[in-house]
N, C-alpha and C positions, 0 to 999 in steps of 0.2 A: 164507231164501236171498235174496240180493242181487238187483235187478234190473240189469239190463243198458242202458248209453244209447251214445252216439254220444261219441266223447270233443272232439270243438268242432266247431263249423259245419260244413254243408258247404249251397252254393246250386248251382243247378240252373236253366238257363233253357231256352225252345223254345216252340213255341207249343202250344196248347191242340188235343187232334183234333179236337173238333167243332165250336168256336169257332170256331178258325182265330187267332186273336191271340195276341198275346204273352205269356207267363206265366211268373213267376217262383218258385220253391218255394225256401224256405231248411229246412231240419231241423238245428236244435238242442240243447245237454244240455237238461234236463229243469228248468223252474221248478215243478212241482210234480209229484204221483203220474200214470201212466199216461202217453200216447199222447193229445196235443190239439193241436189246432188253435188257435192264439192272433189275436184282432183287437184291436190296441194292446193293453190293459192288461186285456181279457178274455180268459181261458183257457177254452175248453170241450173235455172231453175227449170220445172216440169214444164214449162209452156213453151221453152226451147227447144225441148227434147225433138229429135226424128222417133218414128214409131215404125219401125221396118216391118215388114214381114215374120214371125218368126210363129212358129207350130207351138202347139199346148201353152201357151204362156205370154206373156208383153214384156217386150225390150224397147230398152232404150237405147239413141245413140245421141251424141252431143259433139260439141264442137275437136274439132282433132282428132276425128273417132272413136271416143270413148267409149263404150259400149257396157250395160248396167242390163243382167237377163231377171226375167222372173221378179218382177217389182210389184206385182197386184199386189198380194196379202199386206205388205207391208203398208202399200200406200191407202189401201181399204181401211187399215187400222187406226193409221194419223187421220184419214177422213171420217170414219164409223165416230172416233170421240173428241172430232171438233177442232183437231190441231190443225193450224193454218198456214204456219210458222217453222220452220225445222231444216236442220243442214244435216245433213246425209252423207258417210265415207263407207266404201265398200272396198273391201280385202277380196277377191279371188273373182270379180268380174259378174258374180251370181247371188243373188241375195237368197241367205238360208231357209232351205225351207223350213224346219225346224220340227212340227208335228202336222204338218199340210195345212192348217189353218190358221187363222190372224190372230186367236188366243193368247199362245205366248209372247205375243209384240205387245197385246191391249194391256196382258198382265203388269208386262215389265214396263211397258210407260205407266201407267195408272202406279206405278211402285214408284218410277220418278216422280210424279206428281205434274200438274198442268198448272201455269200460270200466265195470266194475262203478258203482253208485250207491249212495247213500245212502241209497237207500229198496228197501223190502222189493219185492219180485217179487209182483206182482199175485198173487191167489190163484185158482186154473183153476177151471172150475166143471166138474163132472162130473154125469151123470146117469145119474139111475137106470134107466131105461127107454127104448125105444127112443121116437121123434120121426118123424114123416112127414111128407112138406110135397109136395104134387102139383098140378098143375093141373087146369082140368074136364075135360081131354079123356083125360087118367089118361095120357101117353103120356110124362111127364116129370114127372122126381121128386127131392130132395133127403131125403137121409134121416140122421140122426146114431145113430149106435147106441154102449151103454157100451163104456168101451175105459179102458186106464191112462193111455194120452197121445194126442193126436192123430193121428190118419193118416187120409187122403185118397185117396179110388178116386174116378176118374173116368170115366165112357162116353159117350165123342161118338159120333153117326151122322149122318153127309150120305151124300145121294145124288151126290155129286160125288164119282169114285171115288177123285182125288187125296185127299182126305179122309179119305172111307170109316166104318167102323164100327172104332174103337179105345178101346183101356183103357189106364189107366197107374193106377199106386197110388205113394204117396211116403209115407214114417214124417214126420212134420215134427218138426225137430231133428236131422235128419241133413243139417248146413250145406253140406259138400261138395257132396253131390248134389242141393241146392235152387239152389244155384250152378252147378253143371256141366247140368244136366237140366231146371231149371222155370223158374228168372229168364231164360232168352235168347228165349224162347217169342214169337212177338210177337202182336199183337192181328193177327186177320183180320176177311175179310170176303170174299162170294165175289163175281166179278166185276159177275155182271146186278143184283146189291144195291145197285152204289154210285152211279146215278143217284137210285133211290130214297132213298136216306139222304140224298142232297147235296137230295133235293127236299123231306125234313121237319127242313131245317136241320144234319145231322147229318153229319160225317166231312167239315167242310169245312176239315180243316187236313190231311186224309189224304191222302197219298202214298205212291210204293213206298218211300222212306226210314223210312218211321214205320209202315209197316202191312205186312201180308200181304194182297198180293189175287191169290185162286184163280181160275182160269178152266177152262174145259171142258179143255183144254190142260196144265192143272198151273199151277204160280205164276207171275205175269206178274213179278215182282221176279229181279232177275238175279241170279244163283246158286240159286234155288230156296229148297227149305225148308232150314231153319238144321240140322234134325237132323230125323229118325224122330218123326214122330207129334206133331210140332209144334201143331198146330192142338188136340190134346188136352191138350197141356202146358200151352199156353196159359191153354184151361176152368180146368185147375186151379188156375193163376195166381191167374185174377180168384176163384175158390173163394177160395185162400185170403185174398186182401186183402176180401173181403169179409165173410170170417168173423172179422177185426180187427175189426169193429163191434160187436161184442157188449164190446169193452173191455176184455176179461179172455183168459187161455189155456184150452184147450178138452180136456177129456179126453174125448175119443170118435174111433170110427170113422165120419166122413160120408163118404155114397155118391151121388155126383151120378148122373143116367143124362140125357143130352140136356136137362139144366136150364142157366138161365142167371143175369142178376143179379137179376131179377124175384124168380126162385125163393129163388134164394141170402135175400136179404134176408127174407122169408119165413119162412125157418128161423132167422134174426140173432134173427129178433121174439119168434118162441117161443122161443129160450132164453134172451131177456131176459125173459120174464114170471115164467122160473121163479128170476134174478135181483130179480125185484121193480120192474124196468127196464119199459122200454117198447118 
């Protein structure tokens, strides 16, 4: 089967959420197999990538220490409609966030248009057995279980009842409703949080334009939430751009419950080992 790319450019500017600076994202047709990030005349693909550490978000580092922040939405986006294919250049070290959700990336490629490639369709990696990934406190967990194709359950709980305790499950490959239901999602954050993040550096390019902030009150952004269980759609969002790291398509059901990217990347690692990946 054919892979799928972008059929010519499409660039993307705005500034960086946590940075605050300026940043530029171009996505590309494909100079060689897979989903990579190129600097000049090196190509490293997502299954290269190191997966450091890093709070509210997923970074990557690559060979020479290249370092690329804040990659979910984007990579959620080439994955929610199928692209498998794409060379990637980024301006300012931080991929834009734009309006905090995968929307304007789905828009702007779908305005590029999608066309088969040249090269074969990455091949999915399925497993045999189920997979656990939890933290020490056991109250949050990431789980992959066998399946024919990917699908995604998610379960958030805050105590902010705007919030609340919510599930949503998506089949991925059904484009419509990753487009109508999980790309408009946007990234949050709840209100008494965002002193503390602006004080360890973090969410200093955030605004009601580019983010969701919750207050005891409901959303302080005017109009409210975009849809029904937003803050859930979102989790899933960054799920699945961060489950693009493992490089390949994913046959299984993963079942988030109150995990985040820490976790997510976590479970990237373990089914790179059983790729031979790291």
């Amino acid at each position: 089967m054919r892979g799928v790319a972008l059929c010519r450019p499409v660039t993307l500017r705005g500034i960086g959420v946590h940075s605050g600076g300026a940043s530029t994202v171009t996505v590309m047709p494909p100079t060689g197999p897979g989903i990579a990030f190129r600097f000049g005349e090196m190509r490293c693909t997502l299954g290269e990538a190191g997966m450091p550490h890093a709070e509210r978000g997923t970074e990557l580092v690559f060979s020479g220490g290249r370092r690329v922040r804040t990659v979910e939405h984007l990579l959620a986006a080439l994955t929610g409609l199928g692209v498998d294919h794409a060379d990637i250049e980024i301006r300012g070290g931080e991929i834009p966030i734009l309006d905090g959700s995968a929307l304007p990336f789905v828009q702007a490629f779908r305005e590029a248009g999608l066309c088969e490639t040249d090269r074969e369709k990455p091949e999915e990696l399925a497993i045999a057995m189920p997979l656990v990934v939890d933290d020490p406190a056991g109250d949050r967990f990431v789980a992959a279980f066998p399946a024919p194709s990917l699908r995604l359950t998610y379960i958030l709980e805050y105590a902010n009842p705007h919030i609340g305790c919510r599930r949503v499950r998506h089949d991925i490959g059904e484009t419509g409703a990753f487009v109508r239901e999980i790309a408009p999602a946007r990234t949050f954050a709840l209100e008494e949080e965002v002193a503390a993040l602006r004080g360890r550096s973090l969410a200093v390019g955030g605004a009601l334009d580019n983010a969701l902030v919750v207050g005891e009150d409901g959303p302080l952004n005017p109009g409210g939430f975009r849809m029904e269980g937003e803050c859930v759609r979102h989790k899933m969002l960054d799920l699945l751009g961060d489950l693009a790291l493992l490089g390949r398509g994913l046959k299984a059901h993963v079942v988030a419950c109150r995990a985040g990217h820490g976790t997510h990347r976590r479970l990237v690692s373990r089914l790179r080992r059983l790729t031979g990946r790291r």
